[in-house]
C-alpha positions as CSV (number, residue, x, y, z in Angstrom):
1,X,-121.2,-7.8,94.8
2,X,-119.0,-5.0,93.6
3,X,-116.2,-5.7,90.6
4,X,-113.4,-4.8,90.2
5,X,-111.8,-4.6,86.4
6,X,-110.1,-2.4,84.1
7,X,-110.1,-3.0,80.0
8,X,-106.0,-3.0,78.8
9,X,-105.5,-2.5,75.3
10,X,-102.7,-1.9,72.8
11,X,-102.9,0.5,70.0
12,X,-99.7,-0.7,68.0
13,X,-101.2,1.2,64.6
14,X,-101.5,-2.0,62.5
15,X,-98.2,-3.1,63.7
16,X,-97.6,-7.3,64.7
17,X,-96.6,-7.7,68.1
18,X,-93.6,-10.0,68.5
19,X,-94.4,-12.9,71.0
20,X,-91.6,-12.3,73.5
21,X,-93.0,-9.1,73.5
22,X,-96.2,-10.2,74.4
23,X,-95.4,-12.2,77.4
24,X,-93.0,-10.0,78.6
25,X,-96.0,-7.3,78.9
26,X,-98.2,-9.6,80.3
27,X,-95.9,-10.6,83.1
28,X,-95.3,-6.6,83.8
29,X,-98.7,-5.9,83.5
30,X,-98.9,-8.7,86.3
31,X,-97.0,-7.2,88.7
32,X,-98.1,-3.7,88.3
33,X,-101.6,-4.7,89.1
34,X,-100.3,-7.0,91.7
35,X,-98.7,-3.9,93.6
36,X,-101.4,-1.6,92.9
37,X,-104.0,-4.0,94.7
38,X,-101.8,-3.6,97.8
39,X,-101.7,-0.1,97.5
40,X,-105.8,0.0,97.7
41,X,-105.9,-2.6,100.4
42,X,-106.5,-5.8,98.3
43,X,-105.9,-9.3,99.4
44,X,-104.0,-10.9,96.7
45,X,-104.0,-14.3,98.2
46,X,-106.8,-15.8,97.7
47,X,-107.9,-13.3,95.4
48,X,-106.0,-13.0,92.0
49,X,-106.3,-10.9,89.0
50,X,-107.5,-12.5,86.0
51,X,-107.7,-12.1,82.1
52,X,-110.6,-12.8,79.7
53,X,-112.1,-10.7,76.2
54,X,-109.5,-10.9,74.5
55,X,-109.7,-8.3,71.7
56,X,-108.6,-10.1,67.6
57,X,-106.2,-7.0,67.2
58,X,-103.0,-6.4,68.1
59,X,-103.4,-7.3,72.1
60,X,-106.4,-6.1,74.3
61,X,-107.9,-7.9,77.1
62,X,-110.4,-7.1,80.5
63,X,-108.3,-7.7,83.6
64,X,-110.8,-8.5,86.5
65,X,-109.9,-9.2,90.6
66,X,-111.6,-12.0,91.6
67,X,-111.8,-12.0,95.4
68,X,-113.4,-10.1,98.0
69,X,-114.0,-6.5,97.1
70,X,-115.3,-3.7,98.9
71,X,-117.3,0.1,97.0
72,X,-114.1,1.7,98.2
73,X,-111.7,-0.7,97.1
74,X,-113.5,-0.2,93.4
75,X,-113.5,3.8,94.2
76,X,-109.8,3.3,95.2
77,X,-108.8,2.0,92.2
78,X,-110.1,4.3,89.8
79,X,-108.8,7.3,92.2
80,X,-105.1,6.0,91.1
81,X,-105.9,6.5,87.7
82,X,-107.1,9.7,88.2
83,X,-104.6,11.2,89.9
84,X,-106.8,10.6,93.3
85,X,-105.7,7.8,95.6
86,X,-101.8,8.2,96.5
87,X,-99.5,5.0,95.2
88,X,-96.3,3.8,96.4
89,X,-93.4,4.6,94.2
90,X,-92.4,1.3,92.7
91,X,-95.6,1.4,92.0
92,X,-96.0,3.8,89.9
93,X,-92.3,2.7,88.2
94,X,-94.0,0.0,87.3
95,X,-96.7,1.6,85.5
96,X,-94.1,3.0,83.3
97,X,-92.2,0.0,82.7
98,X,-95.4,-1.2,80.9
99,X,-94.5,1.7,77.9
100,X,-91.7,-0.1,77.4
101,X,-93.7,-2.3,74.9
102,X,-95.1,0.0,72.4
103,X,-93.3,2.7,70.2
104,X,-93.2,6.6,70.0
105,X,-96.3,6.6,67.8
106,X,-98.0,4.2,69.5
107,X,-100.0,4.0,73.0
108,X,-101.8,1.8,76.4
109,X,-105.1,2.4,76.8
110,X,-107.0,2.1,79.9
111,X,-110.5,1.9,80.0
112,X,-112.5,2.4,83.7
113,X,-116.0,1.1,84.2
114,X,-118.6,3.8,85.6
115,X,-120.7,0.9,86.9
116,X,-120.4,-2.8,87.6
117,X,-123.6,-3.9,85.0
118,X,-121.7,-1.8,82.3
119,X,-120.0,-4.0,79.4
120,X,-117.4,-1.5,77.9
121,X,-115.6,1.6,79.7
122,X,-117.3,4.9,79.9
123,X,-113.5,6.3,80.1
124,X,-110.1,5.7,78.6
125,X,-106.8,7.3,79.8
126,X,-103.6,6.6,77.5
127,X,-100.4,6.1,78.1
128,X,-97.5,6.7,75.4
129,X,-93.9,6.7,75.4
130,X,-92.9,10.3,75.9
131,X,-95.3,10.6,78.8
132,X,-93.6,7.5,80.6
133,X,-89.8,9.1,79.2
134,X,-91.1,12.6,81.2
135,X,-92.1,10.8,84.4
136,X,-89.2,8.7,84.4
137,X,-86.2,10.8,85.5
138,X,-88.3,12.2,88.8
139,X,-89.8,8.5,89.7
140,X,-86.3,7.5,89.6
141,X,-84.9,10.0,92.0
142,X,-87.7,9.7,94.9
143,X,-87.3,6.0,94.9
144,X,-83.4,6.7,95.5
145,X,-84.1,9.0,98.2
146,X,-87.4,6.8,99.8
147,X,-88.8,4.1,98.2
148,X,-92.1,3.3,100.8
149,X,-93.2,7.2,99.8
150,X,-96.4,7.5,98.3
151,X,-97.4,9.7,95.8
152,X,-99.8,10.5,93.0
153,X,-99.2,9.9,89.3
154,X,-97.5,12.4,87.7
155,X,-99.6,15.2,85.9
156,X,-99.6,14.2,82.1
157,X,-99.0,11.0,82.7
158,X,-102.3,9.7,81.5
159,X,-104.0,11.9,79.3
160,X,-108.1,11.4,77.9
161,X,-107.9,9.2,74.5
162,X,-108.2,11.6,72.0
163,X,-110.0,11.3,68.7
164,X,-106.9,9.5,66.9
165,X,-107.2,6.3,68.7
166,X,-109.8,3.1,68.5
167,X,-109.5,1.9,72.1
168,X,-112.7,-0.4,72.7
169,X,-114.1,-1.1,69.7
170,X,-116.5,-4.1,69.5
171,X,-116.1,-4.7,73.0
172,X,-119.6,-4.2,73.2
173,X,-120.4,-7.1,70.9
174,X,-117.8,-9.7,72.8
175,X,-119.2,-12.0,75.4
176,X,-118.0,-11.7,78.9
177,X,-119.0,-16.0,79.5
178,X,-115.5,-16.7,77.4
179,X,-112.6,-18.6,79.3
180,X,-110.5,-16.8,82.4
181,X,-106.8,-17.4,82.2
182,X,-104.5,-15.5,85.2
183,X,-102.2,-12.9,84.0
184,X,-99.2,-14.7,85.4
185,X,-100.4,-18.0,83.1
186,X,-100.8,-15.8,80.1
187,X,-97.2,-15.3,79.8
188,X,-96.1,-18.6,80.8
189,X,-97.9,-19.9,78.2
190,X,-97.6,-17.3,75.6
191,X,-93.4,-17.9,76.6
192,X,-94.0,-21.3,76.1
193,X,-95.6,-21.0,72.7
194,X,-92.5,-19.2,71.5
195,X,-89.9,-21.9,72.8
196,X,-91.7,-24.1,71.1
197,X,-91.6,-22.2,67.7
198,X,-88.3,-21.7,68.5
199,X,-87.3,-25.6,68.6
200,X,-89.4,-26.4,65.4
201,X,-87.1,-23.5,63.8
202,X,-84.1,-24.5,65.1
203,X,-84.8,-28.3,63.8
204,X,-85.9,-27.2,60.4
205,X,-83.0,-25.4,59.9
206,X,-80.9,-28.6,61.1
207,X,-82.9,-30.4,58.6
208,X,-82.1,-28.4,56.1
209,X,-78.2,-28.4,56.6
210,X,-78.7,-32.1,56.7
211,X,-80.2,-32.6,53.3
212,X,-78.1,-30.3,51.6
213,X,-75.2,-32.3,51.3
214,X,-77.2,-35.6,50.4
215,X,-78.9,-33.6,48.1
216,X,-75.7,-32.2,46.4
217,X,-73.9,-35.7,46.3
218,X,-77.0,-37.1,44.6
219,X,-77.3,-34.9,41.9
220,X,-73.8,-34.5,41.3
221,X,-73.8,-38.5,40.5
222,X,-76.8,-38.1,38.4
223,X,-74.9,-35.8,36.2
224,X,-72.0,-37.7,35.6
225,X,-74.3,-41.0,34.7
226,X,-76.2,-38.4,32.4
227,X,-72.9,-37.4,30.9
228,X,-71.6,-41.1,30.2
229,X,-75.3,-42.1,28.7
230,X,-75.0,-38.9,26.2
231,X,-71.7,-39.8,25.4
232,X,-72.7,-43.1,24.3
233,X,-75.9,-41.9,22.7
234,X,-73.4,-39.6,20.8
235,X,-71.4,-43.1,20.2
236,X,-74.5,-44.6,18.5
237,X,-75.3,-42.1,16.4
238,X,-72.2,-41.7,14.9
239,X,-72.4,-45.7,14.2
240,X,-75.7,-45.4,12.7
241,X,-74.7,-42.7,10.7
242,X,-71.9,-44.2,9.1
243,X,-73.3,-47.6,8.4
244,X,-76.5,-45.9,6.6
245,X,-73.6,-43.9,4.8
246,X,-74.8,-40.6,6.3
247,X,-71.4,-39.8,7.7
248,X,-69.2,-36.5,6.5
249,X,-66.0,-38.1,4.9
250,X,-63.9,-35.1,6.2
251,X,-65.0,-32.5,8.8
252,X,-66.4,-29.4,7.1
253,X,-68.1,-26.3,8.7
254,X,-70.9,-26.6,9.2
255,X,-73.7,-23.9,7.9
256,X,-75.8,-22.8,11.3
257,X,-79.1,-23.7,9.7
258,X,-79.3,-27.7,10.5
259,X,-79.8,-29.7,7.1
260,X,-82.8,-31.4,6.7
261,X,-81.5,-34.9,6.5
262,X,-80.1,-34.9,9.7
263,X,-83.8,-34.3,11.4
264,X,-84.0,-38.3,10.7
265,X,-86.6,-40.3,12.9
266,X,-84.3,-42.1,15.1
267,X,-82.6,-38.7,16.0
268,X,-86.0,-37.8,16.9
269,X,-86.7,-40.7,19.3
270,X,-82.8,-40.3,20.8
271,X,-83.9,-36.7,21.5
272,X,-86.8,-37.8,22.8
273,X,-85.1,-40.2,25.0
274,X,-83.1,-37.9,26.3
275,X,-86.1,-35.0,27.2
276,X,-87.5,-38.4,29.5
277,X,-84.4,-39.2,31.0
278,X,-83.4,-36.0,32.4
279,X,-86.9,-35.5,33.6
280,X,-87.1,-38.4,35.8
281,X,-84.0,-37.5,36.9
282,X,-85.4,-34.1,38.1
283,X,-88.5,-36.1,39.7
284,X,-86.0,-38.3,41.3
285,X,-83.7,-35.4,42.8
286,X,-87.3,-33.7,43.7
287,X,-88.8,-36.7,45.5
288,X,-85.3,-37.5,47.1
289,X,-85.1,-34.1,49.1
290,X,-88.5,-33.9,50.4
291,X,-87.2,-37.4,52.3
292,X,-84.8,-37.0,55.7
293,X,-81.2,-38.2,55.1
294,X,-81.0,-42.2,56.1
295,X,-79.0,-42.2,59.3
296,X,-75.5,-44.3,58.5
297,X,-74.6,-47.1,61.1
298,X,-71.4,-46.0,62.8
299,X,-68.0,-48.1,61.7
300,X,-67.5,-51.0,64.3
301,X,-63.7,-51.5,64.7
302,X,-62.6,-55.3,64.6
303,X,-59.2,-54.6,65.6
304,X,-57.5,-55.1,69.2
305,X,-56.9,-52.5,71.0
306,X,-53.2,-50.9,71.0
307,X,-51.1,-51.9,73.6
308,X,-50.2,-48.9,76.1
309,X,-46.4,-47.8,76.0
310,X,-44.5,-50.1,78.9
311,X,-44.1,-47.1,81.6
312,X,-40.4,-45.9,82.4
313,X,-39.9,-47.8,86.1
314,X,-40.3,-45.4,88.3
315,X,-37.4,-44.0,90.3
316,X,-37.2,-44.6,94.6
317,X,-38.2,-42.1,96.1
318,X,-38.7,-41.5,99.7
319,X,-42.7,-42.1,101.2
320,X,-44.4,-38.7,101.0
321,X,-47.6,-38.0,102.5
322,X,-50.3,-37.5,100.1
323,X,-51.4,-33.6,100.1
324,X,-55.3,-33.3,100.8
325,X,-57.7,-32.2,98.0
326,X,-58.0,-28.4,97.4
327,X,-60.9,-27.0,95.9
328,X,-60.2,-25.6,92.6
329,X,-59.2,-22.0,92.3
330,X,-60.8,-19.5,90.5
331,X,-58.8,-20.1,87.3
332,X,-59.4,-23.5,86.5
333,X,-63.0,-22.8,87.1
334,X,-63.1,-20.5,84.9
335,X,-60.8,-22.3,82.1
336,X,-63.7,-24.9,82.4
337,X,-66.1,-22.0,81.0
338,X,-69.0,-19.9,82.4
339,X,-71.7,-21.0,84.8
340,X,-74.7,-19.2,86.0
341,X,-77.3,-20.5,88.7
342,X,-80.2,-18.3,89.4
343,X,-82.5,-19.5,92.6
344,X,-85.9,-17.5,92.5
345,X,-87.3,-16.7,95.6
346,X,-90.2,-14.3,93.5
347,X,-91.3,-14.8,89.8
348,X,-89.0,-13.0,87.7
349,X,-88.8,-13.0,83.7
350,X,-85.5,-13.8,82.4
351,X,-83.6,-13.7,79.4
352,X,-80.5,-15.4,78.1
353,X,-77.9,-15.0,76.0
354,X,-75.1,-17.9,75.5
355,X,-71.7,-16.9,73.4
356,X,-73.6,-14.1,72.1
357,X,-76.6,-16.2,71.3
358,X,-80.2,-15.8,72.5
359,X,-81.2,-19.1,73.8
360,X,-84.1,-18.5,76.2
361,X,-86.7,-16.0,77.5
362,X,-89.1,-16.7,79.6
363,X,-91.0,-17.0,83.3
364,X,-88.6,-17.9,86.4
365,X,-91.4,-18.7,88.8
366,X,-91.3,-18.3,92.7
367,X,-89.1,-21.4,94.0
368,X,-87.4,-22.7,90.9
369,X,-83.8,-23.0,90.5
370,X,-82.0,-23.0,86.7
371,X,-78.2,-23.3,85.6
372,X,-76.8,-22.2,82.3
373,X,-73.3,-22.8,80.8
374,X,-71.6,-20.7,77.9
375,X,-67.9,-21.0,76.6
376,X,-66.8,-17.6,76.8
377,X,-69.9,-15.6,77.8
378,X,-73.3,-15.5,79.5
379,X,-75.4,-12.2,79.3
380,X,-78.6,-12.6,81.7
381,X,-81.2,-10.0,82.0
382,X,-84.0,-10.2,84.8
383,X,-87.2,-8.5,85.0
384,X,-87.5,-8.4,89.4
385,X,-83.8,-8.8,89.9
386,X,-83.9,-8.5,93.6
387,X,-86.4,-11.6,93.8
388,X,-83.3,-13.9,92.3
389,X,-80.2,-15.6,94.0
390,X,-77.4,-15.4,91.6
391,X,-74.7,-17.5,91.6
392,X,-71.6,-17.7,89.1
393,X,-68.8,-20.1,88.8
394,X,-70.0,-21.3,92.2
395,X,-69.7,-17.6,93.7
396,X,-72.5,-15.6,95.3
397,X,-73.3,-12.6,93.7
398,X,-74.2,-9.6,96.2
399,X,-78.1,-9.5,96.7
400,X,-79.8,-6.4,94.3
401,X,-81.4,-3.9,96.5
402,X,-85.2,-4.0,96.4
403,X,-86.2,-2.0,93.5
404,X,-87.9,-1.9,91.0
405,X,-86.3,-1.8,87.4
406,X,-85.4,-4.3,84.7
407,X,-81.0,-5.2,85.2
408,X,-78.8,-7.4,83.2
409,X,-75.2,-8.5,83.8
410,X,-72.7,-10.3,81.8
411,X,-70.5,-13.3,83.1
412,X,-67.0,-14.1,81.4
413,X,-64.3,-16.9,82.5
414,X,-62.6,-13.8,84.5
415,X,-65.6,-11.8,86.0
416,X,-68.9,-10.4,85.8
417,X,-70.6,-6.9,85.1
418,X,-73.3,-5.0,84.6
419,X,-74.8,-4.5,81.5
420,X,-77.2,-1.2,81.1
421,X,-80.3,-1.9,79.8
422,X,-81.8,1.0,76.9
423,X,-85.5,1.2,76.3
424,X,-87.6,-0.2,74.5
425,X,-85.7,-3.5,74.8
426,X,-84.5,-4.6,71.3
427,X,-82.6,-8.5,71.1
């Protein structure tokens, strides 16, 4: 039975990846291999493309169809690559929305298999960042002027890996039996590994400004006890020293070497007293913070309520008819703040920002339906814009023409806009 795969991998020159970044490239690489199979003739339901030998660098991985496939469909599919088979145009846009993850010095590699028994690429064809910028500019324009024309990749889009880069090393050694997860999957779960990173921050820091204050009340009481208990240390001493006859009669001054007579044994144990005290009062302050503040038990009021004001008696008045409800205009709507629904009829990758704030980033899957609420502003940025319903302050937003291409808008209490989006995307 024929395959059908390609090796995907990241040359990022020792550079960490961020994990938004990650998904989000996952999810695009998704839907560009999602439209290239129907541009070879592939049936994506039931078949679906799938991930597996995953690479320990940076983030490399064998995409495989798993479905029916046909010699031609594999011959197809390495003929767009090559500059062969024809492509549709969105396409082929988004091919070059995947460049949008690496930087100018950096590049995509993608490795084609010769043969089906073969366990790493006999060829690999990179994409960088100024060859995606050059094709850009006249993708753009044809899919203005006819989107459903097909076309071949640009020449120079994907150049021969060179020399300089180490696209499929140790694939050889890496064991194809290894666990399958679905592209689509991948980023949902890699999105969901960084909310949850994002919640443990978030209540680490809100930890944090808890204790603080507990912290600084605590040690700011152990201070003044330390302060009273040196005062009367100082007390006792001077007692001692008079009764033993050790006291000055007058005050002199006092030579800065300390006389000898003064280094008497019980000013040695007082000083040693001391030392002890204050540390267990560090090991005290120490062993205090490391514990969460105790929560206090809100105040109970025993008293009666006030009585309400007697109301003025109100004045005749002729029997008026009472006016039906209205539906609230537009400006106490938007007094109230900003609300956003999005209703997905296609996955889409969102973003949000509340009040200036990132708050979310992830999948919006086929079917789902999410709100979000800010105070003053809501900036929302969607990877397959024309696969989401938007609705604000309980209005419709126009539909998004079908094209591909990454949009954002921003929502205030008075309006909406949109926002243009600069690559590579930087929050």
């Amino acid at each position: 039975m024929a395959r059908l795969r390609i090796r995907i991998e990241l040359d990022l020159r020792g550079r960490e990846i961020p994990v938004d970044t990650i998904a989000s490239f996952a999810f695009a690489t998704s839907i560009f291999l999602v439209t290239l199979s129907r541009d070879i003739g592939l049936e994506i339901s039931p078949g679906r493309w799938v991930a597996g030998q995953f690479g320990k660098a940076a983030l490399r991985f064998t995409a495989e169809f798993l479905g029916a496939i046909t010699a031609g469909q594999t011959e197809a599919l390495q003929g767009a690559f090559l500059r062969q088979t024809p492509l549709r145009l969105p396409t082929v846009a988004n091919l070059l929305d995947l460049a949008t993850a690496i930087e100018p010095e950096e590049a995509i590699g993608f490795g084609l298999y010769a043969a089906d028994e073969d366990a790493a690429p006999s060829q690999w064809l990179v994409l960088t960042r100024a060859g995606a910028g050059a094709a850009r500019s006249g993708i753009d324009t044809l899919l203005e002027a006819n989107a459903a024309e097909t076309v071949v990749l640009p020449p120079g889009l994907l150049e021969p890996a060179g020399s300089q880069w180490t696209f499929g090393a140790g694939l050889e050694a890496q064991s194809e039996g290894a666990p399958l997860v679905e592209l689509r999957d991948l980023a949902a779960r890699v999105a969901k590994v960084e909310t949850v990173a994002a919640a443990a921050d978030a209540r680490s820091a809100q930890l944090d400004r808890e204790r603080i204050p507990a912290i600084e009340e605590r040690v700011g009481g152990i201070e003044a006890s330390l302060k009273k208990m040196l005062a009367h240390i100082d007390e006792f001493c001077e007692s001692v020293s008079a009764r033993f006859g050790m006291a000055p009669p007058a005050p002199v001054e006092r030579e800065p070497e300390v006389p000898q007579s003064w280094l008497a044994p019980w000013m040695l144990w007082a000083a040693a007293g001391v030392l002890l005290v204050t540390a267990l009062a560090g090991l005290y302050i120490y062993s205090e913070g490391e514990r969460p503040p105790e929560p206090v038990p809100a105040a109970i009021s025993t008293e009666p309520p006030a009585a309400p004001d007697p109301a003025p008696p109100a004045e005749p008045s002729a029997a008026e008819p009472e006016p039906a409800e209205a539906a609230p205009p537009l400006e106490t709507a938007a007094a109230q703040g900003v609300r956003v629904t999005l209703a997905a009829t296609a996955d889409s990758w969102m973003t949000v920002f509340t009040d200036g704030e990132k708050t979310l980033s992830r999948l919006l899957p086929a079917g789902d339906e999410v709100s979000f609420e800010g105070r003053d502003e809501l900036r929302i940025r969607l990877g397959v814009p024309d696969g989401v319903t938007i609705t604000w302050n309980g209005r419709p937003l126009e539909p998004v023409a079908p094209r591909s291409g990454v949009r954002m808008w921003r929502f205030t209490r008075g309006g909406y806009e949109d926002v243009p989006v600069t690559f590579p995307i930087r929050d």
